[in-house]
N, C-alpha and C positions, 0 to 999 in steps of 0.2 A: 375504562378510558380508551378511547378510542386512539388507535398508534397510526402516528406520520412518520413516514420514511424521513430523514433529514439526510441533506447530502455536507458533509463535514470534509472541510479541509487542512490540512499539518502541512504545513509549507516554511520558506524560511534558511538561513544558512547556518543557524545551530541545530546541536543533537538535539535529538528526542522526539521528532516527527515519528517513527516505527516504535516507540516504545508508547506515547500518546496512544496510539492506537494500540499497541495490545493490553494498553491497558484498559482502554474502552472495551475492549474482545473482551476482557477478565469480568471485567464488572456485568455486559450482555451475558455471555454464558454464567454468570451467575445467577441472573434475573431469569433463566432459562430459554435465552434464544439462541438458537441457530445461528453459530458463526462462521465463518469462511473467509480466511485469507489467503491472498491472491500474493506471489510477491516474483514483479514482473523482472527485478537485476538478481538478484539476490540467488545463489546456490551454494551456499554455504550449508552440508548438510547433517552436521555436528556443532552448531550453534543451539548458545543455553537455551536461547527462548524457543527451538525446534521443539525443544526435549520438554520444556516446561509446560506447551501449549498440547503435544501432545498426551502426557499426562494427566492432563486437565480435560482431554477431550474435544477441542478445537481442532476444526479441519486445515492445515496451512500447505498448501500445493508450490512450489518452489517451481518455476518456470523461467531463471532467469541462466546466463551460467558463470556468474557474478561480477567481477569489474570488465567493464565494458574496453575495448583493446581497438586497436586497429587491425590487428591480426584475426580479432573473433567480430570484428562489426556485423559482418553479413551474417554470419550464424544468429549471433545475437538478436537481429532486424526478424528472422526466423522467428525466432524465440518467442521476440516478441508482438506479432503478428498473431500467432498461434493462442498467446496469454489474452490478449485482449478478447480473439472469437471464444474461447471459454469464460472470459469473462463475460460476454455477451449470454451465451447458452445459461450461464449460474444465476442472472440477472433473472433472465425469463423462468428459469424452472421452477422458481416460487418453492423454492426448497430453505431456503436464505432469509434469516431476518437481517442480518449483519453482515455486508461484504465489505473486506478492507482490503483496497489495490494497492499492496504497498510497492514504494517506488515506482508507481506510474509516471508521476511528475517526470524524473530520471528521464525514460523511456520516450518522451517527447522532448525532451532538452536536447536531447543525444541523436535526436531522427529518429529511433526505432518505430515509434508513433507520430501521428499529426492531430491536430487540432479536431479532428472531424470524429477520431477513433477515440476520443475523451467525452465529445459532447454527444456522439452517440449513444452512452452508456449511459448515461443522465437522461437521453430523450428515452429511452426503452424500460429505465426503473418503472418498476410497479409503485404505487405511491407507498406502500409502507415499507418500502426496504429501504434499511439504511447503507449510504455507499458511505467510506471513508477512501482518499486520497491522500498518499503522502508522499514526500519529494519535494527537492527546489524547484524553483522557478515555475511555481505553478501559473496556468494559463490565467490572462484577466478573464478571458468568458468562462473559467470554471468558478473563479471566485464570484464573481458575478451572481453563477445558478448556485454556487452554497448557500447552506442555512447558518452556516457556522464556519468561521475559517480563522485559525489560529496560527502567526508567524514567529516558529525559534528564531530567535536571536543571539549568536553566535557574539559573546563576552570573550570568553578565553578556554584555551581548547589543549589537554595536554599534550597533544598532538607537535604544537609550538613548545616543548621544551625538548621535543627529543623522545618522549614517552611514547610505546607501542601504544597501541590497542591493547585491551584488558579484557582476559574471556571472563562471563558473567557480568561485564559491564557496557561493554561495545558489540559482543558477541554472545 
């Protein structure tokens, strides 16, 4: 069977956009491809799914240096500048069946990125690599170039009682 890159998008104001996706990573590295996650906010570097993906063999490069501040903006813009030209470089080097940019969305919400440093990465895919994008307020021209675009829908959040965050469940 001949394989097409699909460009997949997880967007939306409920959880599960980053877990969507490593769960697609879990099932590709089962089926034996090349995975590679990208995750452009995110520097949390004792989180479960860190240690689980590792485990398992998945390459997950943390490029982010996590909630985004008024005090760390410029750094972060850095950050994120940097994440996208290696996202660039990982597209091209045909090393990659599966690359998942997590929190790109974020990363253009926020200014770190624009408009042009999203649609570039979609003009430079080789045709059989699959991109995964996750984050809010994903762009309409990204959904647009999807093949697939899936929106959480944020019901009720424990978050709203007062409940932390749950490592192994949010972390």
């Amino acid at each position: 069977m001949e394989r097409r890159g699909l460009i997949i998008v997880h967007t939306g104001d409920g959880k599960g956009k980053t877990t969507a996706a490593l769960g697609l990573a879990l099932r590709a590295k089962g089926a034996g491809l090349k995975v590679l996650i990208l995750q452009f906010i995110k520097g949390r570097k004792d989180s479960g799914e860190l240690k689980a993906l590792k485990f398992l063999g998945v390459e997950v490069k943390q490029c982010g240096l996590g909630f985004i501040t008024k005090e760390n903006f410029d750094e972060q813009k850095k950050y994120a500048r940097a994440a996208v030209e290696l996202a660039q470089r990982e597209i091209l080097s045909g090393t990659w069946d599966l690359i998942i940019l997590d929190e790109i969305n974020y990363a253009v919400k926020f200014g770190l990125l624009n408009a042009a440093d999203i649609l570039q990465l979609i003009k430079i895919r080789p045709a059989e690599l699959h991109l995964v994008f996750t984050g809010r307020n994903a762009l309409p021209e990204l959904i647009a170039a999807a093949d697939l675009v899936t929106e959480m829908k944020l019901i009720k959040h424990p978050f709203q009682k007062g409940i932390a965050a749950q490592s192994g469940i949010e972390f």
